[in-house]
C-alpha positions in Angstrom: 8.4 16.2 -5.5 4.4 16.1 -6.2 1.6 14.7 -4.5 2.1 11.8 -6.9 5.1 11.0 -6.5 4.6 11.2 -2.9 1.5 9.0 -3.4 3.9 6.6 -5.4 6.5 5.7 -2.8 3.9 5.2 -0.1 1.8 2.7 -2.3 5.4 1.1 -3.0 6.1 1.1 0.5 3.1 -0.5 1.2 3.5 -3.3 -1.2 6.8 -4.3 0.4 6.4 -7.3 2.8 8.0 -5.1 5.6 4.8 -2.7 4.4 2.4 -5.3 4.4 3.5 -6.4 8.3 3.2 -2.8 9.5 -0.1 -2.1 8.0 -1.1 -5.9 9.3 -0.2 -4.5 12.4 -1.5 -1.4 12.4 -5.1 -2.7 11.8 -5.0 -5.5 14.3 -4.0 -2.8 16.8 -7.0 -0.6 15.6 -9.1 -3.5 15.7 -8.5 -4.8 19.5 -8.8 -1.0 20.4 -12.4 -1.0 18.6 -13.4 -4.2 20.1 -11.9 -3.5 23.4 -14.0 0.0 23.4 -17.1 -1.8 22.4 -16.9 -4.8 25.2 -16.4 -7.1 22.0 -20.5 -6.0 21.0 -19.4 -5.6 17.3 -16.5 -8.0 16.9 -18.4 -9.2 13.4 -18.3 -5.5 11.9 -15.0 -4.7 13.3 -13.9 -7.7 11.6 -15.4 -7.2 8.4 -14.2 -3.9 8.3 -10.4 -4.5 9.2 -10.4 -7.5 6.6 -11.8 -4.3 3.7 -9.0 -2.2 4.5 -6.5 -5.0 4.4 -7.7 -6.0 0.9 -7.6 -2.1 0.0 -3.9 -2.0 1.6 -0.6 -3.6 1.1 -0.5 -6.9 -1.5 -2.5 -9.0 0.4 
């Protein structure tokens, strides 16, 4: 098995609905930690940022 193929099933994985709720997850996790670090300072960029890798991950 190469790196493609590897590459392959995780994008396919991620385009599941079960993939899209774990990566949904994952980045609202990430995001409270970031906001929670920063005393909620940067909430806006944190925000803007978690909504780019969401479009860049999963199907929606």
């Amino acid at each position: 098995m190469g790196i493609d193929d590897l590459k392959n099933k995780a994008t396919d994985a991620l385009d599941s609905d079960k993939g899209e709720k774990a990566s949904d997850a994952g980045l609202d996790k990430a995001s409270d930690a970031a906001s929670k670090v920063t005393g909620g300072s940067h909430d806006e960029q944190i925000t803007k940022a978690e909504d780019s890798a969401d479009g860049k991950l999963g199907n929606a």
